[in-house]
Structure formats: C-alpha cells, structure tokens
PDB file of N, CA, C and O in Angstrom:
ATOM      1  N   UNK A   1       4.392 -17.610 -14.653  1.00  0.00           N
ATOM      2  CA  UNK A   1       5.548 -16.836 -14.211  1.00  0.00           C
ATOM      3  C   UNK A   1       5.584 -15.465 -14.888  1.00  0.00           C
ATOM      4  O   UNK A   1       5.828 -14.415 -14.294  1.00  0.00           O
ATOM      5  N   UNK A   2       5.241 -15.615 -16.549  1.00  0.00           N
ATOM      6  CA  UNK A   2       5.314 -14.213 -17.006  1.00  0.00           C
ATOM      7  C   UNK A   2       4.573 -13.401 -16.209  1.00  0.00           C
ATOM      8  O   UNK A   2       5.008 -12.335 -15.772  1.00  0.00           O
ATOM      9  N   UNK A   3       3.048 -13.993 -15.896  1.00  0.00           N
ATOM     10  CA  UNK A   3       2.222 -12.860 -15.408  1.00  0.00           C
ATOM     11  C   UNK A   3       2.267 -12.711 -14.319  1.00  0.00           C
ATOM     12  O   UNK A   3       1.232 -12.147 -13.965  1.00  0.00           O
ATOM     13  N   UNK A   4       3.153 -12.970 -13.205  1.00  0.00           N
ATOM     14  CA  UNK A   4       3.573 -12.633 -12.073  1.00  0.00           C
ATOM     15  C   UNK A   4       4.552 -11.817 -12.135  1.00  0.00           C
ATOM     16  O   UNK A   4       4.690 -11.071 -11.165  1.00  0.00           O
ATOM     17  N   UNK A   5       5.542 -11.699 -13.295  1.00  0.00           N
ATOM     18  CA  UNK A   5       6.705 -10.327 -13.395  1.00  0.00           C
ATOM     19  C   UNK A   5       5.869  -9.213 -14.216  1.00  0.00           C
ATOM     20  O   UNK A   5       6.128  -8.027 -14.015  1.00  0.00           O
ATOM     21  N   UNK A   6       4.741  -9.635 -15.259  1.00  0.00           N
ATOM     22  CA  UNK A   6       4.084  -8.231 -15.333  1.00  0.00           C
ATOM     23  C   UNK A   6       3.230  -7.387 -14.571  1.00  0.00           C
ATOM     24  O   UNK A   6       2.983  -6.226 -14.897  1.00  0.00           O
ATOM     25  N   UNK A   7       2.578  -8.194 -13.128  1.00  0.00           N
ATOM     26  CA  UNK A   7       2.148  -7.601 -12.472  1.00  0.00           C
ATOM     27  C   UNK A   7       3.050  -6.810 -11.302  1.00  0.00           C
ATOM     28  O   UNK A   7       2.669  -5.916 -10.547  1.00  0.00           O
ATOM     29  N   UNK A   8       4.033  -7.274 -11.376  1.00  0.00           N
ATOM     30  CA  UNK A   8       5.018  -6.573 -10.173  1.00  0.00           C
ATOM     31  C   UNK A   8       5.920  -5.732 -11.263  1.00  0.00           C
ATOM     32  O   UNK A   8       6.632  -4.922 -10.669  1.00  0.00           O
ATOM     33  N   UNK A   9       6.078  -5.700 -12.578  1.00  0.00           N
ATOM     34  CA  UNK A   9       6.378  -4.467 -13.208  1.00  0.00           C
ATOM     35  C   UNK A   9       5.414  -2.935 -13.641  1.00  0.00           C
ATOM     36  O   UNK A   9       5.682  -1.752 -13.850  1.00  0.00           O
ATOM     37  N   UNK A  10       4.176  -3.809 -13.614  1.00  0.00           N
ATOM     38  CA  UNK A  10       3.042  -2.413 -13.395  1.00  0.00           C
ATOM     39  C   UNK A  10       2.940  -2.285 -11.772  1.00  0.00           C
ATOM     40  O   UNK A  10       2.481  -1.194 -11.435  1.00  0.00           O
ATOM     41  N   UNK A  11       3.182  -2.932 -10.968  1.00  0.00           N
ATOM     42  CA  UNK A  11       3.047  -2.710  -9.576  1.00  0.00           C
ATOM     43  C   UNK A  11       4.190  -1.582  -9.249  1.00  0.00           C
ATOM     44  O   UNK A  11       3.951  -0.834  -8.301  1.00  0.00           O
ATOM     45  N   UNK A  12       5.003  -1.469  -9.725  1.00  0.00           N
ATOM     46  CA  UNK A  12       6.298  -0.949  -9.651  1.00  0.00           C
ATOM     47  C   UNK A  12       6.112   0.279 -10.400  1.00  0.00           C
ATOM     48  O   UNK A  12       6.377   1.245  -9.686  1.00  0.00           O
ATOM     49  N   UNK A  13       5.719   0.637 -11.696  1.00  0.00           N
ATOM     50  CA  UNK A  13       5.534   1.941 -12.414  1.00  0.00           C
ATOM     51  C   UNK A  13       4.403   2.545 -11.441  1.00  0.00           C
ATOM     52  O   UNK A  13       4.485   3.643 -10.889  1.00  0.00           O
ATOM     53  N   UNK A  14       3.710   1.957 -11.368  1.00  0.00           N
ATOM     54  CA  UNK A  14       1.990   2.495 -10.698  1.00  0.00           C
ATOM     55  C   UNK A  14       2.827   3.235  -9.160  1.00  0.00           C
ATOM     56  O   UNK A  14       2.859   4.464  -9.087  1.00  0.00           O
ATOM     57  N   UNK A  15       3.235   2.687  -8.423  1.00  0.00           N
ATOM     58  CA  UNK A  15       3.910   3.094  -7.203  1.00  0.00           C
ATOM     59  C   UNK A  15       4.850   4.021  -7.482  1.00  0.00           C
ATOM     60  O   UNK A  15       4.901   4.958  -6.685  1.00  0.00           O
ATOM     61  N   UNK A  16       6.044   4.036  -8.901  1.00  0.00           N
ATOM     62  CA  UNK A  16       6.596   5.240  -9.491  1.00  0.00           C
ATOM     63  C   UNK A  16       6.154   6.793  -9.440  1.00  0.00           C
ATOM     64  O   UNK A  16       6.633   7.820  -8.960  1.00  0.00           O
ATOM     65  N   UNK A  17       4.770   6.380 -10.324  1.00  0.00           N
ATOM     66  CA  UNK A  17       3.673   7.238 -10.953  1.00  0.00           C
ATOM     67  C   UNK A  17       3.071   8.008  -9.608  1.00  0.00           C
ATOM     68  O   UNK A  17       2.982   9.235  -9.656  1.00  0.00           O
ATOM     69  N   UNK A  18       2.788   7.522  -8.786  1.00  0.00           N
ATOM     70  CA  UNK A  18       2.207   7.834  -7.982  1.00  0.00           C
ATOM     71  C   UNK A  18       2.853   8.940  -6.764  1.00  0.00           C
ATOM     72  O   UNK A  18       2.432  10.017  -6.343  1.00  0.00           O
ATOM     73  N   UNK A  19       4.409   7.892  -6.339  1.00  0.00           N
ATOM     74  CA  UNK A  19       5.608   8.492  -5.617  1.00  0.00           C
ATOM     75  C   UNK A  19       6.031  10.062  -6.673  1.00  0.00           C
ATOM     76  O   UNK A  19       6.535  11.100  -6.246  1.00  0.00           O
ATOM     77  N   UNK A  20       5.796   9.883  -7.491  1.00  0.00           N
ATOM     78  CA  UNK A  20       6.220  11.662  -8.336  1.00  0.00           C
ATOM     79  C   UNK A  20       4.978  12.551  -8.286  1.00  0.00           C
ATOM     80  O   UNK A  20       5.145  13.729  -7.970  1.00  0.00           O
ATOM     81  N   UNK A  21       3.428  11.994  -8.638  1.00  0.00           N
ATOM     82  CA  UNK A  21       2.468  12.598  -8.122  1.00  0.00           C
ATOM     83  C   UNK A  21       2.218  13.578  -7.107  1.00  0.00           C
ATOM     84  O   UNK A  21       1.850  14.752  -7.138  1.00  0.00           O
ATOM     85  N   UNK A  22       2.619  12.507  -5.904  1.00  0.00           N
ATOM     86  CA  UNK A  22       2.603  12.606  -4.551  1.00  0.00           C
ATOM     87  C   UNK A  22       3.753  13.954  -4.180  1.00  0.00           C
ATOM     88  O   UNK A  22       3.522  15.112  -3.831  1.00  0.00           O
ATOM     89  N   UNK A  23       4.857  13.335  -4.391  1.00  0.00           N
ATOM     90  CA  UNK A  23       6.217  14.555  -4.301  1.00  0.00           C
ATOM     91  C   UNK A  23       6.020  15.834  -4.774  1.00  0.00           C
ATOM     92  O   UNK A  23       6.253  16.787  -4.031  1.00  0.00           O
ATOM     93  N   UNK A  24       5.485  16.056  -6.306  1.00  0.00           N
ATOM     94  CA  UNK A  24       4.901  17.380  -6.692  1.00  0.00           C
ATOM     95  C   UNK A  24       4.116  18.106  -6.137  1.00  0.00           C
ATOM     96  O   UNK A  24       4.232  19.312  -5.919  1.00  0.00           O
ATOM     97  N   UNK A  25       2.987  17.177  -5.792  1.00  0.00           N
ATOM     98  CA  UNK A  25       1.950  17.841  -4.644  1.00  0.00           C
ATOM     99  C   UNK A  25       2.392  18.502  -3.731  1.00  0.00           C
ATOM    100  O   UNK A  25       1.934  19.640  -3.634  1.00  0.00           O
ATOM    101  N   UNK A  26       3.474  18.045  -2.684  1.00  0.00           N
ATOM    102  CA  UNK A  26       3.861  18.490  -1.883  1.00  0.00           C
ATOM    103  C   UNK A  26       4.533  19.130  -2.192  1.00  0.00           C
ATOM    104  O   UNK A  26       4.572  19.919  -1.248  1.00  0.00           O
ATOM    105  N   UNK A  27       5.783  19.750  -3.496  1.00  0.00           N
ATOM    106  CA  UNK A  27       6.347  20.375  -3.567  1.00  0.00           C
ATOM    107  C   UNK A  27       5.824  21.780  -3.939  1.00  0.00           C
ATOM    108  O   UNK A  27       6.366  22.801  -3.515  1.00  0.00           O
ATOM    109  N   UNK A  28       4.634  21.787  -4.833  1.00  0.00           N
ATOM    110  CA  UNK A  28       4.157  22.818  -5.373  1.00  0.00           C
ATOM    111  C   UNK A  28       3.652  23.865  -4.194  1.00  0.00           C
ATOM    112  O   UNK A  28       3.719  25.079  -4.384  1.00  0.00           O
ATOM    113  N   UNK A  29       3.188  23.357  -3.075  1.00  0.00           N
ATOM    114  CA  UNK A  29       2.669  24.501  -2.462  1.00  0.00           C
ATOM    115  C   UNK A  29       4.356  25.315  -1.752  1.00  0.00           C
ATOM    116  O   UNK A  29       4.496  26.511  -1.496  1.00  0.00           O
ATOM    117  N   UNK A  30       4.977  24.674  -1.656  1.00  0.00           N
ATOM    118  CA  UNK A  30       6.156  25.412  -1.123  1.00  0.00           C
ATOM    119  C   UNK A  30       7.379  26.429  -2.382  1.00  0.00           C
ATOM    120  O   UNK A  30       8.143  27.366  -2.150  1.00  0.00           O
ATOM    121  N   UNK A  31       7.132  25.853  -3.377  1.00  0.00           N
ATOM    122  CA  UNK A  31       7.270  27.019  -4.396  1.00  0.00           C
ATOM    123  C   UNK A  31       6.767  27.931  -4.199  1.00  0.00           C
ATOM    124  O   UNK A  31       7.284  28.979  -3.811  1.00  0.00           O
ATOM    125  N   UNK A  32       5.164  27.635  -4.524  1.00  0.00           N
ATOM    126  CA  UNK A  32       4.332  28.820  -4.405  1.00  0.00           C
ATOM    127  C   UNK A  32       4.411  30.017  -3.048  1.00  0.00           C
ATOM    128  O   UNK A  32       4.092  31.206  -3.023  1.00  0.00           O
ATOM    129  N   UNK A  33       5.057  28.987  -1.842  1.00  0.00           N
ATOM    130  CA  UNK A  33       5.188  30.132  -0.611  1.00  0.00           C
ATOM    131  C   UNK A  33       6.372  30.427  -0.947  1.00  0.00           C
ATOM    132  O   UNK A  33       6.595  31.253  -0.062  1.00  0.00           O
ATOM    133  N   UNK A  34       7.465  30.382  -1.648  1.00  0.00           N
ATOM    134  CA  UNK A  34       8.436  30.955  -1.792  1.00  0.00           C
ATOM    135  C   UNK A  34       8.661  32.182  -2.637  1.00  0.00           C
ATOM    136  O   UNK A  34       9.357  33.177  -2.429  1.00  0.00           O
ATOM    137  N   UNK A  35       7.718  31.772  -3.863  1.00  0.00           N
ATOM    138  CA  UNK A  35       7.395  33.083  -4.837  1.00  0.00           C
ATOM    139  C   UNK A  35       6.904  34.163  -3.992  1.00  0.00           C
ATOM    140  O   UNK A  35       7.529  35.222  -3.951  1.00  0.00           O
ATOM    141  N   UNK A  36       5.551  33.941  -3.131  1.00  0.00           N
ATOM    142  CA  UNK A  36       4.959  34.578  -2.439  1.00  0.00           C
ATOM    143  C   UNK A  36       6.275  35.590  -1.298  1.00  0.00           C
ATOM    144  O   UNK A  36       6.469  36.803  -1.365  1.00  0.00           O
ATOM    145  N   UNK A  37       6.767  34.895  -0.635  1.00  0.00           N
ATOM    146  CA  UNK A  37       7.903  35.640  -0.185  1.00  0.00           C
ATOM    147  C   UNK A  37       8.946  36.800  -0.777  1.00  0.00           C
ATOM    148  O   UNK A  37       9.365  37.852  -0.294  1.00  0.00           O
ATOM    149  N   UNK A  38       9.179  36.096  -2.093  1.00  0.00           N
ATOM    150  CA  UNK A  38      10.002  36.628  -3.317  1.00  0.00           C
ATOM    151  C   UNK A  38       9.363  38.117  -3.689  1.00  0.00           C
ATOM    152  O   UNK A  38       9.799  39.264  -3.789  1.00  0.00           O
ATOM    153  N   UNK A  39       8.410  37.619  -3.799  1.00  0.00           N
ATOM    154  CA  UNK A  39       7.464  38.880  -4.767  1.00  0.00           C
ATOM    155  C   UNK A  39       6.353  39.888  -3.851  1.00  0.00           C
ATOM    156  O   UNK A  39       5.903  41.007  -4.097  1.00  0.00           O
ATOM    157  N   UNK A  40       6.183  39.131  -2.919  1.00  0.00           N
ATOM    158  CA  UNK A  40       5.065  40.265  -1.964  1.00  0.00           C
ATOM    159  C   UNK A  40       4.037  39.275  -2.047  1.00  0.00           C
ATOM    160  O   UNK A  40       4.076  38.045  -2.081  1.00  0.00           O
ATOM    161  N   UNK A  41       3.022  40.186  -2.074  1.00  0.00           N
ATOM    162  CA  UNK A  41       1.838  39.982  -1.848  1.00  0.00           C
ATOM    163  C   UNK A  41       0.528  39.126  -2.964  1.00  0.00           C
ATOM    164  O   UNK A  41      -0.650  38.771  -2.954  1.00  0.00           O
ATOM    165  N   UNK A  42       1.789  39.144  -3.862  1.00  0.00           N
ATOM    166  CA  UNK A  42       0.614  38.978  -5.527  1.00  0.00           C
ATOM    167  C   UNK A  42       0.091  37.705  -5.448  1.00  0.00           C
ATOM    168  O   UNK A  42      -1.076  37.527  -5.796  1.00  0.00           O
ATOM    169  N   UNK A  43       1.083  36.359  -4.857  1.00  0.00           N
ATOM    170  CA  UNK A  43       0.143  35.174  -5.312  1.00  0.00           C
ATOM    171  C   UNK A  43      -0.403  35.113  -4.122  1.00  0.00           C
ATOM    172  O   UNK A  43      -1.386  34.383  -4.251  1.00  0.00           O
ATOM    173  N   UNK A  44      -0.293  35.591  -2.660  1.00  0.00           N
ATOM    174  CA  UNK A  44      -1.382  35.294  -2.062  1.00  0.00           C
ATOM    175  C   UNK A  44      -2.444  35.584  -2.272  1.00  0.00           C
ATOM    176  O   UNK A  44      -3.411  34.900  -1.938  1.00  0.00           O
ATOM    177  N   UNK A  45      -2.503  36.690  -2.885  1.00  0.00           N
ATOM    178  CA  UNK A  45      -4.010  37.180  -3.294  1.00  0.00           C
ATOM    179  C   UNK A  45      -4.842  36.090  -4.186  1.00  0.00           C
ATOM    180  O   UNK A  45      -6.067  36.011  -4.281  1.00  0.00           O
ATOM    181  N   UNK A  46      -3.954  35.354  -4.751  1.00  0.00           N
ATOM    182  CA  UNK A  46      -4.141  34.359  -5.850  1.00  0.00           C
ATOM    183  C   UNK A  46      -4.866  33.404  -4.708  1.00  0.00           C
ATOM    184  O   UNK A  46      -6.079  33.258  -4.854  1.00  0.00           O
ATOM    185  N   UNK A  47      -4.214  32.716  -3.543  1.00  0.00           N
ATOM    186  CA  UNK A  47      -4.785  31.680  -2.874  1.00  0.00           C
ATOM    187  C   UNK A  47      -6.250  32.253  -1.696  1.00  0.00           C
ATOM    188  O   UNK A  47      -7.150  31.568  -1.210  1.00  0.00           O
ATOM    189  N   UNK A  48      -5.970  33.733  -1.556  1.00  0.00           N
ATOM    190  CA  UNK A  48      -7.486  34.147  -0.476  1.00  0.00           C
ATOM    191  C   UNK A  48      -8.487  34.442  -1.578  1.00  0.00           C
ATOM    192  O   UNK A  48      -9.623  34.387  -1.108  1.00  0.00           O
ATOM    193  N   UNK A  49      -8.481  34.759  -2.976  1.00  0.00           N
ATOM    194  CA  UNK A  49      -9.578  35.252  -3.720  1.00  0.00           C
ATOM    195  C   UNK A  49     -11.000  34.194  -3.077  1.00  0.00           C
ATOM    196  O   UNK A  49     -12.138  34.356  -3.517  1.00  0.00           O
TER     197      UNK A  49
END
C-alpha cells in the first residue's frame, strides 16, 4: 500500500513539474512578443540573428 501512495505522489509532482515546465514554455515566447512590441525592433533582431 505504501508503495502504491509513493508512486502516485511522485506521479503527481512529476505531472506538477512538468505542467509548470510546459506553461513557461508557452508563456515565454509571448513575453518576449510583447517586449518586442514595447521596445521596437531590438529583440527581434535577437530571434532572426
């Protein structure tokens, strides 16, 4: 029984870990187009180099 609640408590962080991973990923490029908007031209230059 224990090792059936420690595998569904690392099953549970791991899917955590992953769900915030995942969310950042997707969030970061839309910062970055927002700066880009904000500021001009500077970080695109950053993403065509």
């Amino acid at each position: 029984m224990k090792l059936i609640k420690d595998i569904s408590i690392g099953k549970l962080l791991f899917l955590f870990i992953f769900a915030l991973i995942v969310g950042f990923s997707s969030m970061l490029p839309m910062v970055f187009l927002y700066n880009a908007v904000d500021s001009g031209q500077r970080i695109n230059a950053l993403f065509y180099c």
